[in-house]
N, C-alpha and C positions, 0 to 999 in steps of 0.2 A: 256425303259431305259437300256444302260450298265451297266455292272457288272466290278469294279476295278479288275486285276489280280496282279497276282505278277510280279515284274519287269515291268508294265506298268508307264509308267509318268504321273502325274495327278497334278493338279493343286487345290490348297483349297479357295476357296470362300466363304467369311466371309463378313455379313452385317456391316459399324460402330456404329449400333444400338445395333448391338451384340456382341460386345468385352466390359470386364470391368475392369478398374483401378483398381488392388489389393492394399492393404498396405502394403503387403509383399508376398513373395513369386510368383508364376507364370513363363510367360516366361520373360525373359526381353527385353525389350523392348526402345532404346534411343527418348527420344523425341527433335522430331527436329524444332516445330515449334506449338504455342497453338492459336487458335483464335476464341473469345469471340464471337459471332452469336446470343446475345439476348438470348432467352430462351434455348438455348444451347449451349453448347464448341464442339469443334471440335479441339482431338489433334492429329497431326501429330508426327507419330512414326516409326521409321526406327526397324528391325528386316534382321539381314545376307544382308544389301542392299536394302529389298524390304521394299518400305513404303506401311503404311497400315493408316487410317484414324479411330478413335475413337472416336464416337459420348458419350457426357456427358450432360446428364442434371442435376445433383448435381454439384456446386460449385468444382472448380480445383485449386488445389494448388500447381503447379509444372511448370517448366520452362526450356526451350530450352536447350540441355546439361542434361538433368536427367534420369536418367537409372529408370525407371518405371516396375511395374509388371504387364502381361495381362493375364485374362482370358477368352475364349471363348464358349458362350453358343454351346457346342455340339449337341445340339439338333437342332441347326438352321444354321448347315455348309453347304456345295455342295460341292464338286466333279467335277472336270470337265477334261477329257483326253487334257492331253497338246498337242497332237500334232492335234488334229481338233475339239475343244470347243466343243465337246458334252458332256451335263450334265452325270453323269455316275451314 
């Protein structure tokens, strides 16, 4: 495996198992879209352009248009050099 350096571009890979709805605080996050999938939610959330996908299995109470809080289990990110996908 690579080693990130400084001034390298890299890119962060985040399961939606592994982001979580805060009640407050976090990054922010616009949600642009929630949809119901039986024994779990899946919400759709915009961040600087890039959407990201946010797996919920507790009950969601929030709706297209709501500036939401994320946060990410750090322990289960990746790395990946942006300019040829390899895991770093």
């Amino acid at each position: 495996q690579e080693t990130p350096t400084d001034g390298r571009h890299c890119v962060l890979g985040v399961r939606p198992e592994n982001i979580r709805l805060l009640a407050s605080g976090g990054l922010p996050a616009r949600v642009a879209l929630v949809e119901a999938m039986g024994n779990h939610t899946v919400v759709w959330a915009e961040i600087d352009g890039a959407q990201l996908a946010i797996m919920v299995h507790d009950r969601v109470d929030v709706e297209a248009g709501a500036v939401i809080g994320l946060e990410f289990d750090t322990t289960r990110l990746s790395l990946f050099d942006q300019a040829n996908g390899n895991r770093l």
